[in-house]
N, C-alpha and C positions, 0 to 999 in steps of 0.2 A: 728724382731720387726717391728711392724706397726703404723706410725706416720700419723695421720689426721690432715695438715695445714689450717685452715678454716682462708682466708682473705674474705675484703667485699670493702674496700673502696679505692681509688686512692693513700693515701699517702701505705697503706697495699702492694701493689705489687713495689712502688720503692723503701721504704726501707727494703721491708724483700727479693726481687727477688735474692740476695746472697744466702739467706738462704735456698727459695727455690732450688735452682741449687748446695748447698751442701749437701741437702738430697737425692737430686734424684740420685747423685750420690754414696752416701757414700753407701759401702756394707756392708749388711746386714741389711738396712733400706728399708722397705716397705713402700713408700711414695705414701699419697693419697691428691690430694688437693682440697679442695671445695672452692668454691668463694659463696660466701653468698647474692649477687647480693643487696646489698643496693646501690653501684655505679653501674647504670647501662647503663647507656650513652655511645657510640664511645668513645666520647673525654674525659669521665670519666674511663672509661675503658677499652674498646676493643683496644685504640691505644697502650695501656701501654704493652700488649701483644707482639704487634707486637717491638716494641721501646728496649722494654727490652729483649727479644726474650723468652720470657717463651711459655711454653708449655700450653697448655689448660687444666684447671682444669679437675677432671673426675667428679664432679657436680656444678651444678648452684643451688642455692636455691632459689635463684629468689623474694628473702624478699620486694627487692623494695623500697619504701619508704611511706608515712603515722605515723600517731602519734607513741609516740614512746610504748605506750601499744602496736601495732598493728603490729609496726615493729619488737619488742619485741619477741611477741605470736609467731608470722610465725619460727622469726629464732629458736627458744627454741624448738617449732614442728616437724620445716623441718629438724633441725639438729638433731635433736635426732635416729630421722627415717634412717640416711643414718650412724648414729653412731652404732645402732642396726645391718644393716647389715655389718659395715666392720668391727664391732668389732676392731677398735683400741686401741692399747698400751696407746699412747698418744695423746694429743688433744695440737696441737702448736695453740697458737695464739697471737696476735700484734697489740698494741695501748688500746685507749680506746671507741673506736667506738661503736654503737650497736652490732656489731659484734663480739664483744670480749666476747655478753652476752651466746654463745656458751658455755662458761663454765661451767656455771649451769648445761648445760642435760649433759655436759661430768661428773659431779662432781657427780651430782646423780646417773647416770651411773655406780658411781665407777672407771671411765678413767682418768689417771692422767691429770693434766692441764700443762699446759708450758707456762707462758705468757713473748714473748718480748715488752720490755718497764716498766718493774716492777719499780713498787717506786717511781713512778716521783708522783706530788702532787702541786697543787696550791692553795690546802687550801680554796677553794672559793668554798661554798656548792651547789651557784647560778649554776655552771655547772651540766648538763649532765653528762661530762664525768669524771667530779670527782668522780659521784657515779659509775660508770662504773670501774673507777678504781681499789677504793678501794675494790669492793663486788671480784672482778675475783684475785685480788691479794692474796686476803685470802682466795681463794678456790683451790690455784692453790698447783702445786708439786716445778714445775720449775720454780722458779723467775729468770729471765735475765734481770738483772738490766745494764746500760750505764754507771754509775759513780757510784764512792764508797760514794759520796750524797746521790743518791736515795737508798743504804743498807742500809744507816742509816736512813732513812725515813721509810723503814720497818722494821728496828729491835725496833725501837721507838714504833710500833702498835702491838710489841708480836711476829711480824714471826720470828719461829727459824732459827738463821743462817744457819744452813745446806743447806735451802733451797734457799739461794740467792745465785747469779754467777755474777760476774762482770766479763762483756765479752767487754763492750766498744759499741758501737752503729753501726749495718748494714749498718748503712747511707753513713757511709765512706769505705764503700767497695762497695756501688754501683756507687757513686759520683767517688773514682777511678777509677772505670771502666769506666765510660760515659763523663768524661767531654772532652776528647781525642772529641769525636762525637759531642759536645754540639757546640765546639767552630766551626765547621765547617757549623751550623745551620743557614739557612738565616729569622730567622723571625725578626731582627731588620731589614732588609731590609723591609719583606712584608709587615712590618705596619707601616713604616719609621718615627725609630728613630735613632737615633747614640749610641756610647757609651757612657755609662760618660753623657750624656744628659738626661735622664729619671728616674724618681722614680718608684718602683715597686712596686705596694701594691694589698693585699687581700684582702677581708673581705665574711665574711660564717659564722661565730659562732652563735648561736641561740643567746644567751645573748646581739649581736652586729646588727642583722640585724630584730631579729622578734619582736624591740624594735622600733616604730619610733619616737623619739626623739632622742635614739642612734644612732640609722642608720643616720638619718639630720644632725646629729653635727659631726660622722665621714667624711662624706662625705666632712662638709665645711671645715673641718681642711684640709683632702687632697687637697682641691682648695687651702687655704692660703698656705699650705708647694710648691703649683706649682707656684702659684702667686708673692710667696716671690723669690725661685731661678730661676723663668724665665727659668720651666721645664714642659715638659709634665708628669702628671701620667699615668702608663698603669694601668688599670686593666682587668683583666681576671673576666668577668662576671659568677660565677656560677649561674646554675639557681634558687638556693633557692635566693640568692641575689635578683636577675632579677624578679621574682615574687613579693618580699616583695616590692620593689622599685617602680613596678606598683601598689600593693594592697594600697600605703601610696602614690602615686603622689607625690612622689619625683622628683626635676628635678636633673636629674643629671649635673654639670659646666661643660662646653664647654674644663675646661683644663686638664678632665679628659677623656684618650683615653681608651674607651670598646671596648675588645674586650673578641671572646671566649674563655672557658676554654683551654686551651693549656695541647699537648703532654708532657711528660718527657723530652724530649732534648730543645722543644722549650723553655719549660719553664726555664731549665736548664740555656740554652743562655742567657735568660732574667735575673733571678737572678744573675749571673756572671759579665754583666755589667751595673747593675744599679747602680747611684751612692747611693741608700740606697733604702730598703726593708721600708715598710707602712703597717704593716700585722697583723692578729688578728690569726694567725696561727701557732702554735706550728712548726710545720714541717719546715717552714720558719725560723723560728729563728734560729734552729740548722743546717740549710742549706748553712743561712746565716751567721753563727758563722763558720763553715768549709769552706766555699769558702771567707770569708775574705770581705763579702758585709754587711755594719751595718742595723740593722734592729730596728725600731721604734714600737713597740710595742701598737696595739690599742686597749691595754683591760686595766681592774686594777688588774687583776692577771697575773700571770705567771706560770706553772708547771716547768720551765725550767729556773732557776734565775743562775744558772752557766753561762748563757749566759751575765746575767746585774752582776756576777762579774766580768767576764773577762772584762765588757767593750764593747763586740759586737752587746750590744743589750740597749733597754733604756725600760722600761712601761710609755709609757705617758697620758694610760685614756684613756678618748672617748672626753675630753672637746678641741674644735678646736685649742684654744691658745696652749695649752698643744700640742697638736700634733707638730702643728709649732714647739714650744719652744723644745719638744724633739728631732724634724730633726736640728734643730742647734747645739744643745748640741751633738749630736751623730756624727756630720760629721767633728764635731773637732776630734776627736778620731784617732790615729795612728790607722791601721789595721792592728798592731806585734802581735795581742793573738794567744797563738797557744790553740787552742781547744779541749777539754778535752773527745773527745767522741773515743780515742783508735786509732790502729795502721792498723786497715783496713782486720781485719782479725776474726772480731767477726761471721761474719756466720760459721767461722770451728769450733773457738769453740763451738760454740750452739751445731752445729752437732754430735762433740765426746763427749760433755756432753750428747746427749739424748741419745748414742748408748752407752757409759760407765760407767754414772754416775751410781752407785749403789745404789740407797735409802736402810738406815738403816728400818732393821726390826724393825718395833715397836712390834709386840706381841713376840720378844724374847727378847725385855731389849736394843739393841743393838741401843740408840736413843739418837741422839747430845742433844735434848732440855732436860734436867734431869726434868723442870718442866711440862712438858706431860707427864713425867710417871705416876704422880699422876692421870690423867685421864684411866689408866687400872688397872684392878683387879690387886693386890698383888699376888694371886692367877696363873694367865695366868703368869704376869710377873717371878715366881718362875718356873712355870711346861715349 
């Protein structure tokens, strides 16, 4: 059996690098992985190689970045081109990045899909990656759903259950692995702050940065939540940031410390001992829910509200008060949730699901969803 992993972006290689490393290994899996190249930077990508110790894909596609028709076009092309010649069984892929839109030429192809991250949903049309989500999850084979939430978010849309797996989320089988290394990281030294002394916050989402009156009013809430606790912010500058912030002359406050995009361990380190996460990042939330650091949420959606049940996480908007009033509200919070994303073993099962699971025949009758069958001849279904 020949399985084709197509990642592209920076969270794609720390939370699926398990999964990688139980494909390569498992026998009787032909494992091929493409990197899709929409992160293409060192510090977006080359370091995470080295960090996480994966092996180098056997192609780049080199999509890059530009509009998302444009980014779209390449990967839909390029992937098709390298799907043609390896002819794979199936097509793994994870999140809802551009990169996930690799599904398409797998689907037309006729190549099954496998997508980890299945059924997550924020309901909010404004995104990207909502549309991302939903088109690859209803074309796929393998749903690898994290919580028995996100099943029900796609048995809600028609997917038959056959096709969903709740395996629990890769995150905490790489997070077991690394945090042993995280804690030994000197970058609160190299940028000097201490423990317990700093807020951590992100921001990158198109809806939050290529907005400037978003972007302004984020920005002042993180000065009010440093001004209030008499804390530095870090942030990790990405570049779509860093461009929008020059194209608007934004000033960024003096009590907010930029810096660049960080490694996997550094970053690690840094999430571990803030005393609360500032983030418009999904990845962050669930990081931040598993290592037990609350996280402040700077959008008005969420796809991940498992986290604002448990309590480890808040939506406070983009409006500044709000921001503040949700780092208050959040740091009252005991840090007892235990987190619902599994026992640290979901890359194996991915694994023996794609090397075992057996899909029902549909053209012999043998098919969980009874209301598909109306979609084949009575005919075929009899002979």
């Amino acid at each position: 059996m020949k399985i084709m992993t197509i990642f592209g972006i920076r969270p794609d290689w720390i939370k699926g690098c398990m999964v990688l490393r139980e494909l390569d290994k498992t026998r009787g899996i032909d494992h091929v992985i493409v990197h899709a190249g929409q992160h293409y930077s060192y510090n977006l990508d080359g370091i995470f190689f080295k960090e996480l110790g994966l092996r180098q894909p056997d192609y780049n596609l080199e999509i890059g970045s530009g509009t998302q028709g444009e980014q779209t076009a390449r990967l839909i092309v390029r992937s098709e081109k390298v799907m043609l010649k390896e002819k794979p069984d199936t097509v793994l892929l994870l999140g809802d990045s551009n990169t996930s839109l690799a599904g398409i030429a797998a689907a037309k192809l006729n190549i099954k899909v496998a997508r980890i991250e299945a059924g997550m949903r924020a309901y909010d049309w404004r995104m990207p990656e909502e549309k991302n989500k939903r088109l690859v999850d209803h074309i796929s084979t393998y749903l690898f759903a994290y919580t028995h939430y996100q099943r029900e978010n796609l048995l809600l849309e028609n997917i038959p259950g056959w096709k969903i797996h709740v395996t629990g989320n890769p995150t905490v089988d790489t997070l077991n692995q690394f945090v042993p290394q995280a804690q030994k990281n000197q970058i609160l030294d190299n940028i000097g702050v201490e423990p317990k002394d700093y807020f951590l916050a992100t921001l990158h989402r198109a809806e939050n940065v290529d907005n400037e009156v978003v972007l302004g009013k984020i920005l002042c809430g993180l000065n009010m939540v440093s001004e209030h606790y008499k804390k530095k912010i870090v942030l990790p500058f990405m570049p779509r940031t860093r461009k929008q912030v020059r194209k608007f002359r934004i000033r960024i406050p003096k009590s907010i410390l930029t810096i660049e995009p960080q490694g996997f361990l550094e970053f690690l380190r840094l999430q571990m001992d803030a005393v609360a996460l500032l983030s418009d990042s999904g990845t962050a939330q669930e990081e931040g829910c598993i290592l037990k650091t609350p996280c402040v949420v700077t959008r008005i959606s969420t796809e991940r509200p498992e986290t604002v049940q448990l309590g480890s996480s808040i939506i406070a908007g983009t409006e500044p008060e709000h921001i503040l009033k949700a780092a208050q509200l959040i740091l009252k919070v005991k840090p007892d949730w235990k987190h619902p994303y599994g026992d640290g073993k979901s890359a194996q099962r991915m694994a023996k699901i794609l090397k075992e699971y057996i899909l029902p025949d549909m053209i012999s009758g043998e098919i969980s969803n009874a209301r598909a069958k109306l979609c084949f001849s009575p005919f075929l279904m009899e002979g």
